[in-house]
TORPA-4810 file (N, C-alpha, C, O; in nm, 3 decimals):
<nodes>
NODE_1_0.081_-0.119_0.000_0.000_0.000_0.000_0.086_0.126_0.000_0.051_0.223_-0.067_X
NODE_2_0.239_0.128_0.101_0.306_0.251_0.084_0.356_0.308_-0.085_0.371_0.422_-0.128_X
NODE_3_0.370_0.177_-0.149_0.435_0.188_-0.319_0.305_0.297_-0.363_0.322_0.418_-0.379_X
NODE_4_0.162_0.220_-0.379_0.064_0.307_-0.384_0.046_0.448_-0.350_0.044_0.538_-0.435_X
NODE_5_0.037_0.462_-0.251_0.084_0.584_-0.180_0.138_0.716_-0.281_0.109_0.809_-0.356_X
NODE_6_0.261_0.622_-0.202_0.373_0.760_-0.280_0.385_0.757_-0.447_0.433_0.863_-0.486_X
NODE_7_0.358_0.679_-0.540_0.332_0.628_-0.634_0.186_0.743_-0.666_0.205_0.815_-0.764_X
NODE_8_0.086_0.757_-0.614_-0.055_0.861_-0.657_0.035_0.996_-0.595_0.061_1.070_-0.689_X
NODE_9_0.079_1.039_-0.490_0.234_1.142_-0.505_0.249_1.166_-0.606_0.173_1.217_-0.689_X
NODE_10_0.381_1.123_-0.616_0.435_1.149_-0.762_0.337_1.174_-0.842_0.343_1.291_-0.880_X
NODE_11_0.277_1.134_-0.872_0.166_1.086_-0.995_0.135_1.267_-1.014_0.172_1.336_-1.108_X
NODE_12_0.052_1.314_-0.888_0.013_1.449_-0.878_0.141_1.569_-0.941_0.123_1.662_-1.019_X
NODE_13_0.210_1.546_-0.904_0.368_1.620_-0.924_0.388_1.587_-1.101_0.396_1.689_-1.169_X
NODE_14_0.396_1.465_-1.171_0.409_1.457_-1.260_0.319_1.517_-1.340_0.330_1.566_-1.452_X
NODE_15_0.224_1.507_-1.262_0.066_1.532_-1.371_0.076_1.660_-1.414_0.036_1.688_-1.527_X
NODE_16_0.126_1.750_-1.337_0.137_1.935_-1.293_0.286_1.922_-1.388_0.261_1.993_-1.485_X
NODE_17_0.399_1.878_-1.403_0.463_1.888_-1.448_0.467_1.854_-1.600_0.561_1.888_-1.672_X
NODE_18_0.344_1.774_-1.649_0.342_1.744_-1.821_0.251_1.856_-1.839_0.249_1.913_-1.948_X
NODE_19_0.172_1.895_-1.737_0.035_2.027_-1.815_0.158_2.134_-1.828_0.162_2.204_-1.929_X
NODE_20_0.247_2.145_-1.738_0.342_2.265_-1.785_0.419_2.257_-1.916_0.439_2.347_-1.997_X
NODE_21_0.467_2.094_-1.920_0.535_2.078_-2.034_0.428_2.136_-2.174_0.457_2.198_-2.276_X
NODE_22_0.343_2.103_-2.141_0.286_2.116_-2.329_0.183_2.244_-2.294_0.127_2.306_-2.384_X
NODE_23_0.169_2.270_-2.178_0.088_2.423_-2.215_0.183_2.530_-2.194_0.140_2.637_-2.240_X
NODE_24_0.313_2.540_-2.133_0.349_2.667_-2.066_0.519_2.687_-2.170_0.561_2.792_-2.219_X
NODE_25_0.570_2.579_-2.174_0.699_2.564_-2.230_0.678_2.600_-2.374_0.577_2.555_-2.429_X
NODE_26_0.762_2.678_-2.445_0.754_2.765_-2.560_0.892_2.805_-2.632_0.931_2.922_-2.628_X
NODE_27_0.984_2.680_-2.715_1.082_2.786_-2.735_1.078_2.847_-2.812_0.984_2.811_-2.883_X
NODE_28_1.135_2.947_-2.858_1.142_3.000_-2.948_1.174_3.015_-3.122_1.145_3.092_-3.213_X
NODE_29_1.264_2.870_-3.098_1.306_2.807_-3.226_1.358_2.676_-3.199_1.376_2.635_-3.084_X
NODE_30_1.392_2.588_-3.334_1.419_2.498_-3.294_1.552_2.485_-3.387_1.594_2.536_-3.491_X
NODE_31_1.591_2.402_-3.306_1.784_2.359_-3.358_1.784_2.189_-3.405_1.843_2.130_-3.496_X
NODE_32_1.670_2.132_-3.277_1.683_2.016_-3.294_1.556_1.960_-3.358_1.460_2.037_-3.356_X
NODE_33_1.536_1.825_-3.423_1.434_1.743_-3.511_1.338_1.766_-3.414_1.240_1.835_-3.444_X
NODE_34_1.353_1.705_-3.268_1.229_1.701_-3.164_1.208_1.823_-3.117_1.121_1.841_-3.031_X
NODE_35_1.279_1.918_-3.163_1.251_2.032_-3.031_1.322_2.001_-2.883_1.356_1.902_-2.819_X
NODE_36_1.325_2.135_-2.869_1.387_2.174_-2.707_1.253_2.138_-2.622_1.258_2.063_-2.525_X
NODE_37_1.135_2.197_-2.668_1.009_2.175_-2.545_0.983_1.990_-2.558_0.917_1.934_-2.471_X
NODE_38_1.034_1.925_-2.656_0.997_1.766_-2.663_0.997_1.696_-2.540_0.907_1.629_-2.490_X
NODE_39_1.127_1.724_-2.492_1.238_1.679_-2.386_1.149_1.659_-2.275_1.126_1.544_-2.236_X
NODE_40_1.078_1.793_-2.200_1.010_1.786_-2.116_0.886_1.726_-2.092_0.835_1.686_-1.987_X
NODE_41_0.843_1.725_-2.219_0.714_1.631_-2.253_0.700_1.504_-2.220_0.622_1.452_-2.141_X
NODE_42_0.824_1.433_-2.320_0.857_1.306_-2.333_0.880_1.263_-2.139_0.831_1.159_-2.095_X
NODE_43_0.918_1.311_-2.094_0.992_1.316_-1.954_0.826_1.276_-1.862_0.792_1.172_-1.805_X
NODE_44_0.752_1.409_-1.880_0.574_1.396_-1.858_0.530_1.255_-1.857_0.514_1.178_-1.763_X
NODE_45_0.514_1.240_-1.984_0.487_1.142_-1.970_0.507_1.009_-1.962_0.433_0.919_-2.003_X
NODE_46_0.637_0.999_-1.893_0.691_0.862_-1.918_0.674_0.851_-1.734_0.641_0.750_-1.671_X
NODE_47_0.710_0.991_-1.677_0.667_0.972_-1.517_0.510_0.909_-1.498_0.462_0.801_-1.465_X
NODE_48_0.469_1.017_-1.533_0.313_0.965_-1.515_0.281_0.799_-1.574_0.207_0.728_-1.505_X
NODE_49_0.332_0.753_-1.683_0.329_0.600_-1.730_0.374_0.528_-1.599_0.303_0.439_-1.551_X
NODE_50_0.463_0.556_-1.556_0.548_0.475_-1.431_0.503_0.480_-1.339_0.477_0.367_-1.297_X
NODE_51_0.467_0.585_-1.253_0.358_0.586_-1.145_0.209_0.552_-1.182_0.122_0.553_-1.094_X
NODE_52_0.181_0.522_-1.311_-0.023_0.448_-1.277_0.131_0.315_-1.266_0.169_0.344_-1.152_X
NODE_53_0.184_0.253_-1.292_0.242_0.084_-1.306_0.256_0.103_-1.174_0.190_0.026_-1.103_X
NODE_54_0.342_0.210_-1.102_0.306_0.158_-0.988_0.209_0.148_-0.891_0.205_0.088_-0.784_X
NODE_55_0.133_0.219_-0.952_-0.037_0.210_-0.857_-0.098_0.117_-0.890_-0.169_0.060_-0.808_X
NODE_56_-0.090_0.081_-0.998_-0.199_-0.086_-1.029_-0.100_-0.185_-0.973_-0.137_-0.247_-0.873_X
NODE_57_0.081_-0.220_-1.044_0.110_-0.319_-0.952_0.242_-0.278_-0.868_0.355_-0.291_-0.915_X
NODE_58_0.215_-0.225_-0.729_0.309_-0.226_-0.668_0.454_-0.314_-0.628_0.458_-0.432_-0.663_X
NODE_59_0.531_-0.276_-0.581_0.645_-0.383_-0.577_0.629_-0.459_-0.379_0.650_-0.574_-0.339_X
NODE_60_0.598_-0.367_-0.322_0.615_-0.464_-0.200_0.479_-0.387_-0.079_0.459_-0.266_-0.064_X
NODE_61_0.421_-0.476_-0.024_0.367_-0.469_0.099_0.322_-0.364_0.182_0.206_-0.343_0.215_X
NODE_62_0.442_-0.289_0.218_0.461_-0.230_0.327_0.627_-0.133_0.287_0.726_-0.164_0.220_X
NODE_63_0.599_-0.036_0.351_0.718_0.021_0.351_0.806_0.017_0.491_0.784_0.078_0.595_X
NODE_64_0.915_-0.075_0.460_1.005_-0.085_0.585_1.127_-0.032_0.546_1.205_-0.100_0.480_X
NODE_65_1.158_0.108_0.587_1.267_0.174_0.604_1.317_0.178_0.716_1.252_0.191_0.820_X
NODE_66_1.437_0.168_0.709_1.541_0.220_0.847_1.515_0.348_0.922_1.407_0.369_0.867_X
NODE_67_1.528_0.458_1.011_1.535_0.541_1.029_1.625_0.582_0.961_1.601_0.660_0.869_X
NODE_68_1.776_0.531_0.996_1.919_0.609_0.956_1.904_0.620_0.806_1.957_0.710_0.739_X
NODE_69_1.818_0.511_0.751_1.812_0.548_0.583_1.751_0.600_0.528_1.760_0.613_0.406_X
NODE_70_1.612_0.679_0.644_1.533_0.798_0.637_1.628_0.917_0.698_1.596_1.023_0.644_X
NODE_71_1.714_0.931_0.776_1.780_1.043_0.769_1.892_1.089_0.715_1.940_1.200_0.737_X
NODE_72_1.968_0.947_0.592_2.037_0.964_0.458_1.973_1.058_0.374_2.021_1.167_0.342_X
NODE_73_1.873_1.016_0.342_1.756_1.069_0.240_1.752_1.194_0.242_1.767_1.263_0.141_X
NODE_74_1.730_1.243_0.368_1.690_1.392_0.434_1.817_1.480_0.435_1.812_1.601_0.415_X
NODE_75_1.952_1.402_0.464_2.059_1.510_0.434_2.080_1.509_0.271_2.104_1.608_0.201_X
NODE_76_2.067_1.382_0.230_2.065_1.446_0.068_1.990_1.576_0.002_2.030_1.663_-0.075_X
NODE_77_1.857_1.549_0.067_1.783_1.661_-0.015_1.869_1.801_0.056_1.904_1.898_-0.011_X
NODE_78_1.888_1.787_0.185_1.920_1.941_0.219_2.052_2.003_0.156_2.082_2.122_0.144_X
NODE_79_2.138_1.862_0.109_2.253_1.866_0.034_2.257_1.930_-0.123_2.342_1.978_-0.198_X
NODE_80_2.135_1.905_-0.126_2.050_1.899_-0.340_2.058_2.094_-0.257_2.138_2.178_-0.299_X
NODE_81_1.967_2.120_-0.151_1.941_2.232_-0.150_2.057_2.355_-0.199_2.065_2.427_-0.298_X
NODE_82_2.135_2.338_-0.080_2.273_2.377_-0.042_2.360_2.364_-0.213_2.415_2.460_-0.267_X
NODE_83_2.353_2.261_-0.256_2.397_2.287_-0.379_2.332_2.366_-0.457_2.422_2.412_-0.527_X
NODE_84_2.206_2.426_-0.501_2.096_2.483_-0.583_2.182_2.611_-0.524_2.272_2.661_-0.592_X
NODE_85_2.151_2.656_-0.405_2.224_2.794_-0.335_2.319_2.798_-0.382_2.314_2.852_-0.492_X
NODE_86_2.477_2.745_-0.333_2.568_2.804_-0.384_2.622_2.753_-0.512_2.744_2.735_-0.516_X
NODE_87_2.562_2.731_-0.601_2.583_2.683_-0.787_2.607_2.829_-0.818_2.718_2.854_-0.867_X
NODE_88_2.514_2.941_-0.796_2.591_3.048_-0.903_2.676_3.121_-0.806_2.764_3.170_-0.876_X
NODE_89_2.700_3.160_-0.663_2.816_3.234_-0.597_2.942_3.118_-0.623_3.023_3.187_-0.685_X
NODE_90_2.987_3.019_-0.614_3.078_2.976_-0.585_3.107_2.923_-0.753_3.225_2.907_-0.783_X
NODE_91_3.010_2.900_-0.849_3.073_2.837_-0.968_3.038_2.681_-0.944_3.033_2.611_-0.844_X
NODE_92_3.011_2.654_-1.112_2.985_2.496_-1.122_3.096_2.402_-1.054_3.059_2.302_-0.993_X
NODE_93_3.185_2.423_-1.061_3.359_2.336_-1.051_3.381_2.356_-0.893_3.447_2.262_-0.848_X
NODE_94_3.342_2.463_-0.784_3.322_2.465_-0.669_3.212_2.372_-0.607_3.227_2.261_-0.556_X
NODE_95_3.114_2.435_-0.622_2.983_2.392_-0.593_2.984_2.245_-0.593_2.958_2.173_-0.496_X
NODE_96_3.027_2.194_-0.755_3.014_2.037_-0.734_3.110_1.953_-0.688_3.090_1.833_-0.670_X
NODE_97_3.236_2.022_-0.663_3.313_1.954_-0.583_3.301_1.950_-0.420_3.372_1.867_-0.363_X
NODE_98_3.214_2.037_-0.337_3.185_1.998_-0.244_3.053_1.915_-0.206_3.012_1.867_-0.101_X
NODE_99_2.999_1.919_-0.348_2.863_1.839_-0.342_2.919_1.713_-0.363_2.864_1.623_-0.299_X
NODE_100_2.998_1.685_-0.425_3.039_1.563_-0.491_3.138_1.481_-0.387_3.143_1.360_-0.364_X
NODE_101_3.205_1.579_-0.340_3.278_1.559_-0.175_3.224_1.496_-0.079_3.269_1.405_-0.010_X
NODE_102_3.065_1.580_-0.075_3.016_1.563_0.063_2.944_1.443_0.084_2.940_1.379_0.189_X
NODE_103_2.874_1.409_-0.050_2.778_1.334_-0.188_2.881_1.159_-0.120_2.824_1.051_-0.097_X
NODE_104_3.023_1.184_-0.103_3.113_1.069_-0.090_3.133_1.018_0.001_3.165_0.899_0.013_X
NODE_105_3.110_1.144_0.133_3.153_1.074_0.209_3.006_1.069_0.283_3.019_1.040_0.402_X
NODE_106_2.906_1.084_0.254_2.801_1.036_0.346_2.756_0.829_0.288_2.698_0.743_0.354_X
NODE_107_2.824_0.821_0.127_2.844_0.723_0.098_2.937_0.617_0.154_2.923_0.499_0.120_X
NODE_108_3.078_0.674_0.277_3.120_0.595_0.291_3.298_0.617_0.268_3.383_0.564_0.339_X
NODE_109_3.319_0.689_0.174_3.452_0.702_0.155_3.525_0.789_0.213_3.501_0.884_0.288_X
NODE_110_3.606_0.750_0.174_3.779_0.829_0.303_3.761_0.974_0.254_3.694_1.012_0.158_X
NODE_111_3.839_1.053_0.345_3.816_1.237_0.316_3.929_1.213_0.147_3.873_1.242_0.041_X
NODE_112_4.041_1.175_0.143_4.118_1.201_0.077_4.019_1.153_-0.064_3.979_1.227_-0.153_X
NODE_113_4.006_1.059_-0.054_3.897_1.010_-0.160_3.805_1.085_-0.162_3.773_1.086_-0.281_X
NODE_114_3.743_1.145_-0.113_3.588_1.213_-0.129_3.653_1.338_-0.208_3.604_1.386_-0.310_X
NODE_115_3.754_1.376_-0.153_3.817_1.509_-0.198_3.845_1.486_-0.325_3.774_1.563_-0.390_X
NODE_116_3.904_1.427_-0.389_3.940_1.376_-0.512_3.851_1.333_-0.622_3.885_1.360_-0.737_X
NODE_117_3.778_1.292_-0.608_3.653_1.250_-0.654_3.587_1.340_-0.678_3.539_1.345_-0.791_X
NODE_118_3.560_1.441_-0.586_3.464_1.619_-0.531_3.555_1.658_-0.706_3.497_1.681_-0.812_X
NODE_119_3.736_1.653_-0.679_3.740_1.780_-0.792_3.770_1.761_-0.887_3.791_1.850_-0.970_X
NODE_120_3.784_1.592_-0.918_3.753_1.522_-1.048_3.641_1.537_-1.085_3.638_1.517_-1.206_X
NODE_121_3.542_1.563_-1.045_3.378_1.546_-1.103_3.356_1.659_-1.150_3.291_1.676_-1.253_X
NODE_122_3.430_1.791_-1.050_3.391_1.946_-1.097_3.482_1.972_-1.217_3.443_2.031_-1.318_X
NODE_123_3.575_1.938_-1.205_3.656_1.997_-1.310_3.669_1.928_-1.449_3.696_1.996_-1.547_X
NODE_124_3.648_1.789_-1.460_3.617_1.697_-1.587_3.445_1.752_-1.595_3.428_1.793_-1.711_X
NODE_125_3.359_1.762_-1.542_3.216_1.820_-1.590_3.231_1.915_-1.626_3.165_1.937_-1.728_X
NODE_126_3.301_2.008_-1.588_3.308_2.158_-1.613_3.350_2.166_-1.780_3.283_2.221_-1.867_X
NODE_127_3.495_2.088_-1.798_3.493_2.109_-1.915_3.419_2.019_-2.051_3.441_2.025_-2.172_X
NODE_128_3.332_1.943_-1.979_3.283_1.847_-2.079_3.192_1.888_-2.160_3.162_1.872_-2.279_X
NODE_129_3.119_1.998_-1.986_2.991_2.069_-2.045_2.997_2.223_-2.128_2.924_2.284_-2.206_X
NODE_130_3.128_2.246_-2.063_3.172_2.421_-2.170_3.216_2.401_-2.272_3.195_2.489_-2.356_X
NODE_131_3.308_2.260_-2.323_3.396_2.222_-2.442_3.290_2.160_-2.509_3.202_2.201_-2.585_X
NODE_132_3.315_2.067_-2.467_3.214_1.964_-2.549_3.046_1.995_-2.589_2.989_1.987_-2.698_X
NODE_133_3.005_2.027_-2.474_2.864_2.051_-2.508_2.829_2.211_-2.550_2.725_2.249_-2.605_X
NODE_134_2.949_2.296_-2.508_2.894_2.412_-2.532_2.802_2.496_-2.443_2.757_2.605_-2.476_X
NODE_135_2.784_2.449_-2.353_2.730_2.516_-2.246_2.756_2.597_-2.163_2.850_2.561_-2.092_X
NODE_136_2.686_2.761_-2.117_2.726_2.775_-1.993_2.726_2.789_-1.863_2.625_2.808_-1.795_X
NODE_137_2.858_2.779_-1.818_2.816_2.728_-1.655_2.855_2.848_-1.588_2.883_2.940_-1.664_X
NODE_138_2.865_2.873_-1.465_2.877_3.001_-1.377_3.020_2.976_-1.355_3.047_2.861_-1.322_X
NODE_139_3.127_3.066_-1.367_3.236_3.043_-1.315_3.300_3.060_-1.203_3.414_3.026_-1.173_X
NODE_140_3.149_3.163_-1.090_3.215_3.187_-0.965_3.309_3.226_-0.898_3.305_3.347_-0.873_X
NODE_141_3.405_3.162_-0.852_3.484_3.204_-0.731_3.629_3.186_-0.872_3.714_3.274_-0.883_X
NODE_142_3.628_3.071_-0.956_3.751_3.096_-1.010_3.769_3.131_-1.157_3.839_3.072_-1.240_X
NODE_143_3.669_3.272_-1.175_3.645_3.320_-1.299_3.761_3.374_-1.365_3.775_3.369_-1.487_X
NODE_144_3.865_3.438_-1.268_3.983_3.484_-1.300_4.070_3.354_-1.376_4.167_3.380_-1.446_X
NODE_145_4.024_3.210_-1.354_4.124_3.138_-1.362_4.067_3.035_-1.500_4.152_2.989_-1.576_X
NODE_146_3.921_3.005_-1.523_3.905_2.980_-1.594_3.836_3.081_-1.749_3.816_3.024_-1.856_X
</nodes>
């Protein structure tokens, strides 16, 4: 019954999120075959497909969570937060290296490792997404440097 549950959740959230996709989203042109507004659509409705599956057939019983793996959960999101905040003062390559840091060691790994990992992730994303993809990102704290 909890799959259910949170499963008609979502469901509500998705539902509000495809009426935005196809009534509110508008680009202005298109570059690509599907469109830029496709993306969000396609996204609509593939949530909403997944939550009725899980309302007709749920996967288990009952929801038996841990506490400690209900208060994993809870520093993640405040972690998602904290990252949303400082993404444009500190820069993509900051930001996600302490997300990606912090992201490590609530997983388990050593500081030296978490650290490493933190500024491998910021600094190989950084340029994957400015080089490669063309995108841009906030440069923050080391605008002088990149």
């Amino acid at each position: 019954m909890a799959d259910r549950i949170f499963a008609a959740a979502i469901l509500a959230i998705a539902l509000a999120y495809t009426i935005i996709a196809f009534t509110i989203i508008r680009a202005p042109f298109q570059y690509d075959p599907l469109g830029p507004e496709s993306w969000p659509q396609i996204l609509g409705v593939l949530a909403c497909l997944c939550c009725l599956w899980l309302i007709v057939r749920p996967d288990v019983a009952k929801l038996d969570t841990k506490t400690s793996t209900l208060g994993r959960l809870a520093i993640v999101v405040l972690m998602l937060f904290a990252y949303a905040w400082l993404y444009q003062p500190l820069g993509f390559v900051i930001a996600t290296w302490v997300f990606a840091a912090a992201f490590s060691l609530l997983l388990g790994a050593t500081i030296v490792r978490a650290l490493i990992f933190g500024a491998a992730t910021g600094i190989v994303g950084y340029f994957v997404c400015t080089i490669l993809l063309e995108l841009n990102l906030p440069d923050g704290l080391l605008k002088s440097l990149l």
